[in-house]
N, C-alpha and C positions, 0 to 999 in steps of 0.2 A: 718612646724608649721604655722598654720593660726592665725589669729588677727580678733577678731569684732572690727570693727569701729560703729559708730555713722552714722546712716546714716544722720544725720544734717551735719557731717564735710565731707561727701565723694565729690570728687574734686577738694579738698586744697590740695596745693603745701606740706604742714606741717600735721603732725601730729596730731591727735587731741589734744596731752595732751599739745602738746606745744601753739597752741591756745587758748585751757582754761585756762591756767598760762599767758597768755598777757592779755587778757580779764578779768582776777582775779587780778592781778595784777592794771589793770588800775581803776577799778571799785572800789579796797575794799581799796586803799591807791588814797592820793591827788595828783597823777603824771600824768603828761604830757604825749602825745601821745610820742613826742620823748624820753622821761625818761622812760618809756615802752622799745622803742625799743634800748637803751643804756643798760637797765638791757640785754635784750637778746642778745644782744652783747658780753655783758661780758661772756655771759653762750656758747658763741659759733652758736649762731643762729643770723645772717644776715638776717635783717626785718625791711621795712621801719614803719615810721610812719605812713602812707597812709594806710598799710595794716592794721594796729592793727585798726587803726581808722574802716575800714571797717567790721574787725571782730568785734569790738566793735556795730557797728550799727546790726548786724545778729543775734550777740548771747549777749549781753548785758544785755539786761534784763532778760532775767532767772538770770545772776548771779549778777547783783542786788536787785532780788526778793528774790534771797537767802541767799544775806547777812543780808537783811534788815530783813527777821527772824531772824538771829540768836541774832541779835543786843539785850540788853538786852531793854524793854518795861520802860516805863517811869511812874514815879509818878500820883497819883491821882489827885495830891494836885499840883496846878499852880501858883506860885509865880510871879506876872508880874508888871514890873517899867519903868518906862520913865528917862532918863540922858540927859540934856545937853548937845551938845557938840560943838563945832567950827569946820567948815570944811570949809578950806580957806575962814575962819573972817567970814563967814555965821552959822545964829545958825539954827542947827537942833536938832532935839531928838531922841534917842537912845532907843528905844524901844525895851526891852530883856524879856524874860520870861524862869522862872527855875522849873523846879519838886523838893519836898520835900526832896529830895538827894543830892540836888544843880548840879543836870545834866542841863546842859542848852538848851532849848528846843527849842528856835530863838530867833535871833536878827534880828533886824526891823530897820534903820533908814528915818526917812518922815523930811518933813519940819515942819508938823503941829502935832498939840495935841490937834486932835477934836475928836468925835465920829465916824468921817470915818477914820483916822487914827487906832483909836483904832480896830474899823470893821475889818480892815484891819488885823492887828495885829493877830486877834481871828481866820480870816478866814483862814491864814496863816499857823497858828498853827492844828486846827481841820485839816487841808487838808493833814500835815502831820504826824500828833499823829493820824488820825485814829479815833479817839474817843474823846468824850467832859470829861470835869477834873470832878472829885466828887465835889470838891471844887477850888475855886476860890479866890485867897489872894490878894488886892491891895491896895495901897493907895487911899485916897479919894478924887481923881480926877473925875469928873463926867461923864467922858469921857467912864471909863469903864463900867459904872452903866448903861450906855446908850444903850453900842455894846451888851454888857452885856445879856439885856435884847432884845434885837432884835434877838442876834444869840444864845444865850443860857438859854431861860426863864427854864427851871429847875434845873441850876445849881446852889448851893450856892455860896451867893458869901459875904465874908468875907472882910470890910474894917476897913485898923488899920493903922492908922498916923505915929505912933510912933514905932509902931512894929520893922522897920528895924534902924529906928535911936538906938532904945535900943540893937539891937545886936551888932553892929558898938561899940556903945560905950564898950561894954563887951568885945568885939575884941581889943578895946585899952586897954585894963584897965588890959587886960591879957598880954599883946606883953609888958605893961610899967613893970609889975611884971620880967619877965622875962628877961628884957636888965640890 
């Protein structure tokens, strides 16, 4: 009984299938080249980290290309806020952006809270949603009105002060009912 191989994987040491399970493995969970080669351990397959890394560099991106379809697609609608924050007693800002589903689409931290910060932010985002938002939700920071319009002159863009302060407080007002 014969076997097709792939002729991508002909003249590895391995298997094909066991190569595309360390490459799947590495690419569609947050693990480590040697967390890789520890799973395969476990399963009875003796395999440095070196190696997976290297199949990693060959056949990688198709199965990041393929995860990245199945991933489900993100909101129209782009929720985006700046936070304060201290990182060793230096203040920076926390720059986050969420889809109308509250999936979180990136997080950014910069030192500043300019117009190239914000640039930054948008370019960021576009480069990996693929696509500009139907709408665009922020506070009225002038910062995004700005990037706003430089990177995205047909998007709407929708600013409201209070918007998320009123959700916040509904979020207490519920959590107090319920303690």
């Amino acid at each position: 009984m014969t076997t097709l191989t792939c002729p991508r994987y002909v003249g590895y040491r391995f298997p094909a299938a066991i190569i595309s399970y360390a490459v799947w493995l590495y690419y569609r969970f947050p693990l480590s080249l040697r967390h890789v080669d520890e799973i395969l351990a476990a399963r009875g397959i003796v395999v440095s980290h070196e190696t997976v890394r290297q199949w990693g560099l060959k056949f990688g991106q198709a199965f990041a290309n393929q995860i990245r379809r199945r991933l489900p697609r993100a909101g129209d609608k782009w929720h985006l806020d700046e936070v304060l924050v201290k990182i060793a007693g230096v203040k920076h800002w926390l720059w986050r952006a969420v889809d109308q589903d509250g999936c979180v689409l990136d997080v950014l931290v910069q030192s500043r809270r300019s117009k190239a910060a914000a640039e930054r932010l948008l370019r960021k985002l576009l480069k990996k949603q693929m696509r500009p938002p139907r709408v665009m939700i922020t506070d009225k920071l002038a910062s995004y009105a700005a990037a706003k319009r430089a990177l995205l002159p047909g998007v709407e863009h929708r600013q409201h002060k209070g918007l998320r302060h009123c959700q916040v407080n509904r979020l207490r007002n519920e959590l107090r009912l319920a303690a």
